[in-house]
Each structure stands twice: as structure tokens, then as C-alpha cells.
GUVEX-704430 format. One line per 5 residues: number of its first residue (from 1); for each residue x, y, z of N, C-alpha, C, O. Coordinates in pm, 1 decimal. Example, Ala and Ser with C-alpha at 12.3 -4.5 7.8 and 13.67 -1.06 7.14 Angstrom:
1> 1319.0,-569.0,780.0,1230.0,-450.0,780.0,1320.0,-330.0,780.0,1423.6,-331.9,846.5 | 1285.0,-225.0,708.0,1367.0,-106.0,714.0,1290.0,3.0,787.0,1340.9,113.8,803.9
//
This chain:
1> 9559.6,-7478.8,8292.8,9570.1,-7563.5,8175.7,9449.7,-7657.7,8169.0,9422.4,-7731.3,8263.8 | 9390.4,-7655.3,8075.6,9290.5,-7746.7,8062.2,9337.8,-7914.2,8098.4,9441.8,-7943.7,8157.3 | 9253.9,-7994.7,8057.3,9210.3,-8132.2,8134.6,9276.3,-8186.9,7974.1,9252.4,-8124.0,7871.1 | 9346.0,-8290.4,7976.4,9389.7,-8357.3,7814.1,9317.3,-8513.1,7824.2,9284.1,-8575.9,7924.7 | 9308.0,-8544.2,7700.1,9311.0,-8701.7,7694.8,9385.2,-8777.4,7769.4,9505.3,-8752.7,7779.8
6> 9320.5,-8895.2,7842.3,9359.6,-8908.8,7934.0,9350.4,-8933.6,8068.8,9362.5,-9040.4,8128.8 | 9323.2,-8800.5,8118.2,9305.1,-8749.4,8270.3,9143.4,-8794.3,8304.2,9042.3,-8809.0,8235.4 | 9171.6,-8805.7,8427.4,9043.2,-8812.2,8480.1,8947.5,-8726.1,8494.0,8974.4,-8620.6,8551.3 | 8846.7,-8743.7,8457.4,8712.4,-8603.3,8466.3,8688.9,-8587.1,8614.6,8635.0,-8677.9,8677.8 | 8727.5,-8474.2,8672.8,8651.8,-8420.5,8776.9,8511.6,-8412.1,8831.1,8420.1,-8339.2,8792.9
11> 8513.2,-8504.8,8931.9,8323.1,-8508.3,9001.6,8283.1,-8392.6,8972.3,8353.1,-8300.9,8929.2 | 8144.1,-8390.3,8998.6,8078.4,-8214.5,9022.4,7963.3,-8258.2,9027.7,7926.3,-8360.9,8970.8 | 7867.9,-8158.7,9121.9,7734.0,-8128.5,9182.3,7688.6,-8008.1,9084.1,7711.7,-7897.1,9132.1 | 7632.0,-8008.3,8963.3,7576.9,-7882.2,8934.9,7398.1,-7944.1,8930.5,7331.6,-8047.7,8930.2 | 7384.7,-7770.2,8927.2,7213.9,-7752.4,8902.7,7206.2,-7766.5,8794.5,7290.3,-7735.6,8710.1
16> 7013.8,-7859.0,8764.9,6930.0,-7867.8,8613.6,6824.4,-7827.6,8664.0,6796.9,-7841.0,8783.2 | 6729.4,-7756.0,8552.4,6619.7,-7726.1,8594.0,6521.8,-7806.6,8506.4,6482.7,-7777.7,8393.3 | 6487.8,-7921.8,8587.8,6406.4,-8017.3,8599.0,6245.9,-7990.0,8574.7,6202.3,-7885.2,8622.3 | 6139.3,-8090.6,8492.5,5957.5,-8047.3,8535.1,5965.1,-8003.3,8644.5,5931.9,-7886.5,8664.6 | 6013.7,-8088.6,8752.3,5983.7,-8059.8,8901.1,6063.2,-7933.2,8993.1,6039.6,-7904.2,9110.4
21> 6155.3,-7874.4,8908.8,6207.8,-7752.5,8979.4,6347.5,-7822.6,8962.4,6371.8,-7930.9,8909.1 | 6445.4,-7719.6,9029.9,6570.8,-7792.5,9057.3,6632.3,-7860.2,9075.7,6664.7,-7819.9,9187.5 | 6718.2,-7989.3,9054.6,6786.8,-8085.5,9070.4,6915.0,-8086.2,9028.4,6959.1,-8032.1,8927.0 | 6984.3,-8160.5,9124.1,7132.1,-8176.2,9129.1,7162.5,-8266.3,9037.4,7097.8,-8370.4,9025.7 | 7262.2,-8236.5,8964.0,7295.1,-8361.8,8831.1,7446.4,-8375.1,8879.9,7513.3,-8272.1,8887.9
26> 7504.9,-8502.7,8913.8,7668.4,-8536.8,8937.9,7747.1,-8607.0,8839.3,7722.7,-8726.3,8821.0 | 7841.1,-8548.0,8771.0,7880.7,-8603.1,8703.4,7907.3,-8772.0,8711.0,7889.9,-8849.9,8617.3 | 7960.1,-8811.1,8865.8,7964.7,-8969.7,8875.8,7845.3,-9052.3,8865.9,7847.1,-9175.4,8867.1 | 7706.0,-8954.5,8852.7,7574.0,-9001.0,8806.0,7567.5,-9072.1,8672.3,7517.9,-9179.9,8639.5 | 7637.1,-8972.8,8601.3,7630.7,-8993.5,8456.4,7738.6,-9087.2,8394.2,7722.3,-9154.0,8292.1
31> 7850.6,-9082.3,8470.3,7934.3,-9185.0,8416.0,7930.5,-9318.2,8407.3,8023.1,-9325.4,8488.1 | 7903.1,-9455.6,8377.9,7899.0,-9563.1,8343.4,7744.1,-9593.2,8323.5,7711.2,-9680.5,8403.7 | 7683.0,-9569.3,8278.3,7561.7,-9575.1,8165.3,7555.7,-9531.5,8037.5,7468.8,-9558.0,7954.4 | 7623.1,-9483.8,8028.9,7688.0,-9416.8,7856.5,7800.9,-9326.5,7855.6,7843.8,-9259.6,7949.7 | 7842.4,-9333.6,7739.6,7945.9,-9204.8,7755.7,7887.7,-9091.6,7760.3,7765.5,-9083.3,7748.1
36> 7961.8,-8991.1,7777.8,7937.2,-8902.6,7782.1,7962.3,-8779.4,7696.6,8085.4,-8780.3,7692.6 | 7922.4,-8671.4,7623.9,7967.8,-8572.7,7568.8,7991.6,-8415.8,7696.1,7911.6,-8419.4,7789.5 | 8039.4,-8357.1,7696.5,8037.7,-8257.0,7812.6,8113.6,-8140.6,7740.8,8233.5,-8130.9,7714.4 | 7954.6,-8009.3,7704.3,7992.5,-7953.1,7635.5,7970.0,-7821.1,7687.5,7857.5,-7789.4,7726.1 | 8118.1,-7698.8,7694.6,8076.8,-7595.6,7763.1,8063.3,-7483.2,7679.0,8129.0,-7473.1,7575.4
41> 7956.2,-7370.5,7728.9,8013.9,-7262.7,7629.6,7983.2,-7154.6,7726.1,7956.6,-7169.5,7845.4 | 7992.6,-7006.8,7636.9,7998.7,-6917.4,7734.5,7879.9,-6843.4,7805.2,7900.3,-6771.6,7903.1 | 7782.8,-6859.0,7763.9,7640.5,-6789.4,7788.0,7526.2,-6813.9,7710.2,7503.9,-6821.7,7589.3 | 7482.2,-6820.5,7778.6,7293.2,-6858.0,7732.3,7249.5,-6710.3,7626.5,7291.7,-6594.7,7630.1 | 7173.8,-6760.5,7560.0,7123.9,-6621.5,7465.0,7165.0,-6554.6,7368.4,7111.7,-6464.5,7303.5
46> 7312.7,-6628.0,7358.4,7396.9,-6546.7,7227.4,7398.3,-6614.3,7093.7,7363.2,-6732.2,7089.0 | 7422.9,-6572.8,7021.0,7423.2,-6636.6,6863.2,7505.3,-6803.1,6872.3,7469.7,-6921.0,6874.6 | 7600.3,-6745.0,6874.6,7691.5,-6876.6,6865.0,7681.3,-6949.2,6998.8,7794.6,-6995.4,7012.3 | 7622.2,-6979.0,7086.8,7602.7,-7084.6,7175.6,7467.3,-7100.4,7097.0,7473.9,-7185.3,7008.0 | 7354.4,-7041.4,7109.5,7238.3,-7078.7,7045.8,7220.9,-7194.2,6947.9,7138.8,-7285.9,6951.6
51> 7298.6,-7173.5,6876.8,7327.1,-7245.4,6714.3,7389.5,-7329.7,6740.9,7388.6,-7416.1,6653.2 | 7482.7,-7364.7,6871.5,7609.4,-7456.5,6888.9,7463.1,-7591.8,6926.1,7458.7,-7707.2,6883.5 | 7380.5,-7533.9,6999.6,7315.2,-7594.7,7095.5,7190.4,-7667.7,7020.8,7155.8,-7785.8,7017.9 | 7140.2,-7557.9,6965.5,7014.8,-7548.7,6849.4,7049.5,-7712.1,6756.7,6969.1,-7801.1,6728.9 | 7181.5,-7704.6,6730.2,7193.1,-7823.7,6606.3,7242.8,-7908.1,6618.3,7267.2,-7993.5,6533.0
56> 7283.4,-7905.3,6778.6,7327.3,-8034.5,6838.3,7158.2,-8126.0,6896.5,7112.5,-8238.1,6873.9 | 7111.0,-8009.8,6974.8,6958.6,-8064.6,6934.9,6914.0,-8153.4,6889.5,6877.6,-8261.5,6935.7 | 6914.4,-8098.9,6764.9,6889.4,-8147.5,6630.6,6900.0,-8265.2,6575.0,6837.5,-8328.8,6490.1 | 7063.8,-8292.8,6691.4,7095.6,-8416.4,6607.8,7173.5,-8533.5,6693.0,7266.4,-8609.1,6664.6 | 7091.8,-8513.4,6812.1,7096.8,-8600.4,6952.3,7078.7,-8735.2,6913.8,7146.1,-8821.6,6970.0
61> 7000.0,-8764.3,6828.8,7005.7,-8935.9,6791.6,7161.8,-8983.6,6733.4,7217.3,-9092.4,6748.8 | 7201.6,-8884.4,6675.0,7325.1,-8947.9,6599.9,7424.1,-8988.0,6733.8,7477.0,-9099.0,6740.6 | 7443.3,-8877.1,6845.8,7521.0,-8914.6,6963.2,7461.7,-9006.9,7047.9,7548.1,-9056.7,7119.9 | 7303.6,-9069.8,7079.3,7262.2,-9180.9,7121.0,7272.6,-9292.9,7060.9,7273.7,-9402.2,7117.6 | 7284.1,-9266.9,6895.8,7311.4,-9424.5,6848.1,7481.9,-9457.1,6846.3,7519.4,-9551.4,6776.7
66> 7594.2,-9369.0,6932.3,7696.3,-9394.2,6932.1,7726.1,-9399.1,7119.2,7820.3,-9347.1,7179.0 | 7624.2,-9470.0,7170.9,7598.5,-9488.8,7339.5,7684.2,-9336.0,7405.0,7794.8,-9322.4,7457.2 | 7592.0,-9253.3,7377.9,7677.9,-9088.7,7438.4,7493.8,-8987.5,7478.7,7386.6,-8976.4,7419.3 | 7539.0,-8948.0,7580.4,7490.3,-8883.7,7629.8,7526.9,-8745.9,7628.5,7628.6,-8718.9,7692.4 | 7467.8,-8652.1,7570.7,7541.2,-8479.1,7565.8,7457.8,-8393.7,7630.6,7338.0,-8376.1,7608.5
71> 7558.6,-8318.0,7748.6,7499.8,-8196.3,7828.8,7584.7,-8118.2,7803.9,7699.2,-8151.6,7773.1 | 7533.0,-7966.3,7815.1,7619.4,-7815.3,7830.6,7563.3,-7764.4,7879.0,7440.8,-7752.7,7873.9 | 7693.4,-7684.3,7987.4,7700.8,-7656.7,8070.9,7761.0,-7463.1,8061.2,7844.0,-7416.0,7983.3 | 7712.2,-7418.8,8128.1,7691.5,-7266.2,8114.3,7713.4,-7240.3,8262.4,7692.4,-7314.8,8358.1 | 7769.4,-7093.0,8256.8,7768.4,-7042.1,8361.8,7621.2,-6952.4,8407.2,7628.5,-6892.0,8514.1
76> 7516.6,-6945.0,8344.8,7395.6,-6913.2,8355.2,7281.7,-6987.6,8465.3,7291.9,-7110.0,8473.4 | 7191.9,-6931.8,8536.0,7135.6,-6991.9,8641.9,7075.2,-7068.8,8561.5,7062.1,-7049.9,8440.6 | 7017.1,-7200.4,8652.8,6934.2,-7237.0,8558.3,6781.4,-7195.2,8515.2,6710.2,-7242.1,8426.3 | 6760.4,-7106.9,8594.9,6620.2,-7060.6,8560.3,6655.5,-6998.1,8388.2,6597.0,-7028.4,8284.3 | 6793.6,-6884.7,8412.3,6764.6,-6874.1,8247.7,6806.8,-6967.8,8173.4,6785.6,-6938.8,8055.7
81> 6861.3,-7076.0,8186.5,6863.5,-7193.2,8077.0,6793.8,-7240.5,8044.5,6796.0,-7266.4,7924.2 | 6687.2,-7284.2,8121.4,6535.5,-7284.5,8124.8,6473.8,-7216.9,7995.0,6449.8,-7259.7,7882.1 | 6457.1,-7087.9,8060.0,6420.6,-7000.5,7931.9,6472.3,-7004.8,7778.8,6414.5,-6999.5,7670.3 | 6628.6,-7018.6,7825.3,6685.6,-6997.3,7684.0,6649.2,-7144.1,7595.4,6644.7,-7139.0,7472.5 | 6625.7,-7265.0,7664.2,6586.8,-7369.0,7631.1,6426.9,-7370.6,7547.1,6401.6,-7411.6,7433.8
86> 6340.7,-7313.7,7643.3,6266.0,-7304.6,7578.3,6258.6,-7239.3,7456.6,6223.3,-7276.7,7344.7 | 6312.7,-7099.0,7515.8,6272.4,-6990.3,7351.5,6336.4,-7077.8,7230.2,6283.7,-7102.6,7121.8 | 6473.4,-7120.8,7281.1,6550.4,-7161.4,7148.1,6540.0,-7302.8,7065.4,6576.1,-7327.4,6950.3 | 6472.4,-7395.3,7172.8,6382.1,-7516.4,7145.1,6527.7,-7630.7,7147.0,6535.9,-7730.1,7074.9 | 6647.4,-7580.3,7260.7,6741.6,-7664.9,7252.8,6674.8,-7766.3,7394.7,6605.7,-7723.2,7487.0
91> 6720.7,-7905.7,7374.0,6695.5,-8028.9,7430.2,6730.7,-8078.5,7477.2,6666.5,-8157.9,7545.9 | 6850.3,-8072.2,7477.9,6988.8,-8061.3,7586.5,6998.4,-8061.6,7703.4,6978.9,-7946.5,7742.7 | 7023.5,-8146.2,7806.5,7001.9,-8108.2,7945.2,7142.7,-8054.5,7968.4,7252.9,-8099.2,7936.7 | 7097.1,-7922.6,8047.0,7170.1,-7783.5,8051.4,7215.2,-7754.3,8191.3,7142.0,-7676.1,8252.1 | 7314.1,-7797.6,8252.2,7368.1,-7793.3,8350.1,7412.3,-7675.8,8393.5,7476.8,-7628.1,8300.1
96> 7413.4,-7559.8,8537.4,7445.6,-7433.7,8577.1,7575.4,-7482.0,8661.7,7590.7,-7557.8,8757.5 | 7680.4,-7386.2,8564.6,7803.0,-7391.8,8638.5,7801.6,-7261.0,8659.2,7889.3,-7195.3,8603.0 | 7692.8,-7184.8,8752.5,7686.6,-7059.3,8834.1,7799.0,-6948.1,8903.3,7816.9,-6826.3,8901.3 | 7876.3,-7094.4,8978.7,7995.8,-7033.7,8983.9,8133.0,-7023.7,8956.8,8226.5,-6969.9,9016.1 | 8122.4,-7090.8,8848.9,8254.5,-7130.2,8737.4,8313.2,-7199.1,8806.6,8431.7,-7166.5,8799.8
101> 8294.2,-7304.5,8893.2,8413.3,-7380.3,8950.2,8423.6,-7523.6,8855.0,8527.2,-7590.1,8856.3 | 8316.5,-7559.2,8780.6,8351.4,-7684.1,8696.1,8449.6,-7619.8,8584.5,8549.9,-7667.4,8531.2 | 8386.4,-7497.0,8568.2,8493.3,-7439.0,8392.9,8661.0,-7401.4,8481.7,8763.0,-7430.6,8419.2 | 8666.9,-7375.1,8540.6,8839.3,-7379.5,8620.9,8861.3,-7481.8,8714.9,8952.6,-7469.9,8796.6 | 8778.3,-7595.2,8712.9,8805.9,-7777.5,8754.1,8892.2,-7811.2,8595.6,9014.7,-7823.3,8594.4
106> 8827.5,-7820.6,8497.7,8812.3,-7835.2,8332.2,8954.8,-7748.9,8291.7,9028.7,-7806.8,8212.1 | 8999.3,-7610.6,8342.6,9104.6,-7552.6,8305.6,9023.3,-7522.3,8148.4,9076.2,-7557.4,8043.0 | 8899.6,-7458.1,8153.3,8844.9,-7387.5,8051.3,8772.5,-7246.6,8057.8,8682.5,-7199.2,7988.5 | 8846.6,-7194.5,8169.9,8817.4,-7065.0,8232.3,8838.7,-6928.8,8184.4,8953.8,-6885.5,8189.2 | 8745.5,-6855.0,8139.1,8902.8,-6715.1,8123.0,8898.3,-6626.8,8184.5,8790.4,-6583.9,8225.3
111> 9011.2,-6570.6,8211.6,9051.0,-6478.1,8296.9,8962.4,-6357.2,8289.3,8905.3,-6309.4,8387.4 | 8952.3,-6299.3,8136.9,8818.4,-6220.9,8128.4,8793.9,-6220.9,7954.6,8858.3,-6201.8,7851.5 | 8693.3,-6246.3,7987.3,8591.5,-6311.9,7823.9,8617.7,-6232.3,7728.3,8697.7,-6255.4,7637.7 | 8568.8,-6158.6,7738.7,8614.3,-6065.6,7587.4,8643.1,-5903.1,7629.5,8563.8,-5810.8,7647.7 | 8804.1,-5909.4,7637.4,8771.0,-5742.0,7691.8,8797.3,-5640.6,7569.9,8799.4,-5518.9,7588.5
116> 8809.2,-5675.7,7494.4,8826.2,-5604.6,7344.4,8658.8,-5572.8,7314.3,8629.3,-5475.5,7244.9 | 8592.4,-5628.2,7349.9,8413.3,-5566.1,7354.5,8396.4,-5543.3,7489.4,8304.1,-5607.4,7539.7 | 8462.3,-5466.6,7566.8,8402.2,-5488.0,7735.2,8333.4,-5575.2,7860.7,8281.4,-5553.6,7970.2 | 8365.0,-5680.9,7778.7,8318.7,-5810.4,7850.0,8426.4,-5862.4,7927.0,8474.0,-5966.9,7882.6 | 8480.7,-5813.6,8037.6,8539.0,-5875.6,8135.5,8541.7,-5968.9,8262.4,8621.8,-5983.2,8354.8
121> 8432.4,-6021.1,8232.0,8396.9,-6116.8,8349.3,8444.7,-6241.5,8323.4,8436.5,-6312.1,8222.9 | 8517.6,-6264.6,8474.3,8630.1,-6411.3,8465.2,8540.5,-6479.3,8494.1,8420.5,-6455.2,8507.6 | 8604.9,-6577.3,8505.6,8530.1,-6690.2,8504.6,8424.4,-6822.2,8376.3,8402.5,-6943.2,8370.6 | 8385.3,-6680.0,8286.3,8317.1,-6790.1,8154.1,8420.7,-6849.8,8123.4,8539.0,-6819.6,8138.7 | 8350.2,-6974.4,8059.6,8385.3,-7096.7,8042.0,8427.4,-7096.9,7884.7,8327.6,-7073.1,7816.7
126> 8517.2,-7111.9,7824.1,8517.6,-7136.1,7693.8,8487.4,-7232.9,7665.2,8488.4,-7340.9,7724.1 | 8433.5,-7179.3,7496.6,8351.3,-7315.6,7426.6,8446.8,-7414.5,7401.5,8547.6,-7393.4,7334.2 | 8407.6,-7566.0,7474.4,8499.0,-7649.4,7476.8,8400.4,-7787.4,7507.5,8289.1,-7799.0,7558.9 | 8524.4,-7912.1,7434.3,8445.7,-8010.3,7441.3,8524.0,-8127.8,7497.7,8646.7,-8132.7,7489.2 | 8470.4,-8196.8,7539.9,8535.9,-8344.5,7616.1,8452.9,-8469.6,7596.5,8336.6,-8459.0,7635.6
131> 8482.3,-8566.2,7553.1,8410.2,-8679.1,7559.2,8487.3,-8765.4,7678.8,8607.5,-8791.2,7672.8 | 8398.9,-8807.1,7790.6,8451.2,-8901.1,7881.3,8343.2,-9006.9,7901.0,8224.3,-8988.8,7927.1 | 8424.2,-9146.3,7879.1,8410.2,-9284.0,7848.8,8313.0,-9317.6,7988.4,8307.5,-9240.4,8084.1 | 8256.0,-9416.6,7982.3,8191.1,-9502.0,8063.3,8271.0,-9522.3,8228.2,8201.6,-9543.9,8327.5 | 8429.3,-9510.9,8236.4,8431.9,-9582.0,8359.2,8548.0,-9381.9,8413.2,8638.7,-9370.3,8495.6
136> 8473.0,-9250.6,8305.8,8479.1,-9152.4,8348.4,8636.1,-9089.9,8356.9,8701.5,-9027.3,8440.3 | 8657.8,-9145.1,8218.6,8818.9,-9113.4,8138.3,8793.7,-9047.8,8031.8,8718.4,-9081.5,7940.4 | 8884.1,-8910.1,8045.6,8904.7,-8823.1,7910.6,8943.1,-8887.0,7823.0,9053.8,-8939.8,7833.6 | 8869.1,-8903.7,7711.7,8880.6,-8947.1,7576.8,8925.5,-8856.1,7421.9,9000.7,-8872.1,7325.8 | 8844.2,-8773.6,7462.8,8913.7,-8661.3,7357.8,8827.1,-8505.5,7427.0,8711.0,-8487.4,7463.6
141> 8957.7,-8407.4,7420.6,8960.0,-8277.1,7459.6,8970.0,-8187.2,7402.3,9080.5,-8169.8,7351.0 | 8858.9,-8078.0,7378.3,8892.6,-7905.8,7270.0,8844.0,-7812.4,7352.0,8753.5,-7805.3,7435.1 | 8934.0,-7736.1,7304.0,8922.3,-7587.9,7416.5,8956.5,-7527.8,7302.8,9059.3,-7545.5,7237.6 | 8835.9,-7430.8,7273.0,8810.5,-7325.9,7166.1,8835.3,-7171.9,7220.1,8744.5,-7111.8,7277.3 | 8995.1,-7098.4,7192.6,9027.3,-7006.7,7276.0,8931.8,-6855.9,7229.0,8918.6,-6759.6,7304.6
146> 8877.6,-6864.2,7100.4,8773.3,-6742.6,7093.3,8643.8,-6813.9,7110.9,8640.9,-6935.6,7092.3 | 8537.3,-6749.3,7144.9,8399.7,-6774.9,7192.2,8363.3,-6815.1,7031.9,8299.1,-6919.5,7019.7 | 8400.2,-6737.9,6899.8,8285.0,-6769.7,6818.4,8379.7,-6915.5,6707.9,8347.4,-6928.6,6589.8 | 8467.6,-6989.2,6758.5,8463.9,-7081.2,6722.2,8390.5,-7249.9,6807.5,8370.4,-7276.7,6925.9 | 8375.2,-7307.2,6716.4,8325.8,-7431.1,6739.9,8420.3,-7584.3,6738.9,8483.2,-7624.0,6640.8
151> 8413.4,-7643.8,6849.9,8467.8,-7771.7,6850.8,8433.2,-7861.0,6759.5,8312.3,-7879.4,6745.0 | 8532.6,-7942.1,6671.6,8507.8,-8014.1,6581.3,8430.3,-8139.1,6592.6,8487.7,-8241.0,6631.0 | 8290.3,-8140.6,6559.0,8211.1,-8239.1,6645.2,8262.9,-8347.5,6527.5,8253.0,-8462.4,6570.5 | 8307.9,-8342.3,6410.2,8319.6,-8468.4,6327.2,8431.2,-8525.3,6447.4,8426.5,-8647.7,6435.3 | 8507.0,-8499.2,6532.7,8593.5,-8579.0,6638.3,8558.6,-8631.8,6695.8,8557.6,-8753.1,6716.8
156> 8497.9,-8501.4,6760.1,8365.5,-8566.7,6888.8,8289.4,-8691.5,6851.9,8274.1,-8790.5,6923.5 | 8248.0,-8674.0,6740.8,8153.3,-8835.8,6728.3,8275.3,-8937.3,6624.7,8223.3,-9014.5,6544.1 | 8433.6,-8932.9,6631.5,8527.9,-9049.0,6587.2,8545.4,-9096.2,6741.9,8563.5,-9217.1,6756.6 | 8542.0,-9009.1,6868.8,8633.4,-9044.5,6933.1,8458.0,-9106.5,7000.4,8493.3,-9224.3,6997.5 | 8379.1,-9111.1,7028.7,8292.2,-9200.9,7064.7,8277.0,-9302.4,6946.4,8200.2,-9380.2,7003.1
161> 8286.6,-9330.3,6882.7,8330.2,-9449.7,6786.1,8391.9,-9557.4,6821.4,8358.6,-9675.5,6831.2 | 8548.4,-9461.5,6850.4,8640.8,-9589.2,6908.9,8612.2,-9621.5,7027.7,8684.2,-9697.0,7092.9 | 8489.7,-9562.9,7078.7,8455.8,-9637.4,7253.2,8369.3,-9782.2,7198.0,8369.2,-9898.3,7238.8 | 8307.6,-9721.2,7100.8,8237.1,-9835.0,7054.4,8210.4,-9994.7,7047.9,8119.2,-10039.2,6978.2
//
């Protein structure tokens, strides 16, 4: 079962791929300097993460002028996030949940991704969103059970509002 409003966000050690090469990003790093946005989806390179990512990009000032910080997080190494960052010109610092243990910490796991197209590999993360507050409290929670829908970011940026 996923994580609800509420609950406490689970620590975690994942990889970023940094100018300087690899670095560890912890979630208790990030908590009380801004809020936070913490956004997962299922793979680097596909349409609908691309675009999820591409226009959040895009529009990173609107979540900095509401004190929020937004990363997503993929089960992809980070070398190809890297890549996919570059090619796709997303800005995002892109956290590797390599071995799906943050997306089944989160209870945003699936058992197997899409097996109606032959995509059975457990573990991706569904596209899902959480905003957790400054002292690293679930604030508002979406877990998007098909890959090609999108979390309602008009929420996402009410519920950093009322942190406001």
C-alpha cells in the first residue's frame, strides 16, 4: 500500500549523477530547507515520463517560488538519466532508484509493469507524486495505477501552498 498523507517519508541513500560523477543524495538531506516535491515514474526514455519531466522543467520556478524543491526518481542508472537528461533537456535532479527499494519503501511498486505489452519487470515504480513538508511529513499523495496517466500537479502546487 502506498505511503498516505500524513505518514512519514522514508530516509533513502540514492544515486545522482553529478558534474563531478556520482553522488549520494539522502532524502534527510533535502528535508528542512524546502519542501519538497518527490516525483516517481517508470523509465527514462519513454514518451510519457519525457513530457512528465520535459514540462515540469519548464516550469521549476513556479515550484521554487512556492519554497519546493522537485526530484524524480527512476529506476534507471544514473548514467542513463544522465543521458536522458541531456537528450531531453530535463533539469530535474534525477535520482536512481536502481533497485526499486525506494518505489516499494513508497508502496509505489508493481508487481509487473505492463504485462499486457510484455513488460513484466517488478519492481518499476509507478508514476506517482508526494509532496513532503520541511520537517519531512507527507503532505499530499498520488499513485497513478497506469503508467500513461499523470498526477494532478494543479494539487501538487495547492498542497505546497498551504505549507506556505
Amino acid at each position: 500500500m502506498a505511503l498516505q498523507t500524513g505518514d512519514t517519508a522514508p530516509d533513502f541513500t540514492l544515486v545522482s549523477k553529478g558534474p563531478d560523477g556520482p553522488e549520494l543524495v539522502k532524502l534527510s538531506d533535502l528535508t528542512g530547507k524546502s519542501n519538497l516535491v518527490l516525483l516517481f515514474v517508470p523509465m527514462a526514455f519513454t514518451g510519457v515520463c519525457t513530457q512528465e519531466f520535459c514540462d515540469l522543467s519548464a516550469g521549476l520556478g513556479d515550484y521554487e517560488a512556492l519554497d519546493a524543491t522537485v526530484v524524480g526518481i527512476s529506476g534507471d542508472s544514473p548514467f542513463a538519466q544522465e543521458a536522458w537528461a541531456k537528450q531531453a533537456g530535463i533539469t530535474l535532479k534525477l535520482l536512481s532508484d536502481y533497485e526499486h527499494d525506494v518505489a516499494k519503501a513508497y508502496g509505489v511498486a508493481y508487481e509487473q509493469f505492463l504485462p499486457e505489452a510484455n513488460l513484466i519487470m517488478g519492481g518499476v515504480a509507478k508514476r506517482s507524486a508526494f509532496v513532503i513538508d520541511k520537517q519531512g511529513i507527507i503532505r499530499h499523495a498520488e499513485v497513478c495505477e497506469h503508467p500513461k496517466n499523470l498526477p494532478d500537479f494543479e494539487a501538487v502546487k495547492a498542497a505546497l501552498k498551504e505549507l506556505a
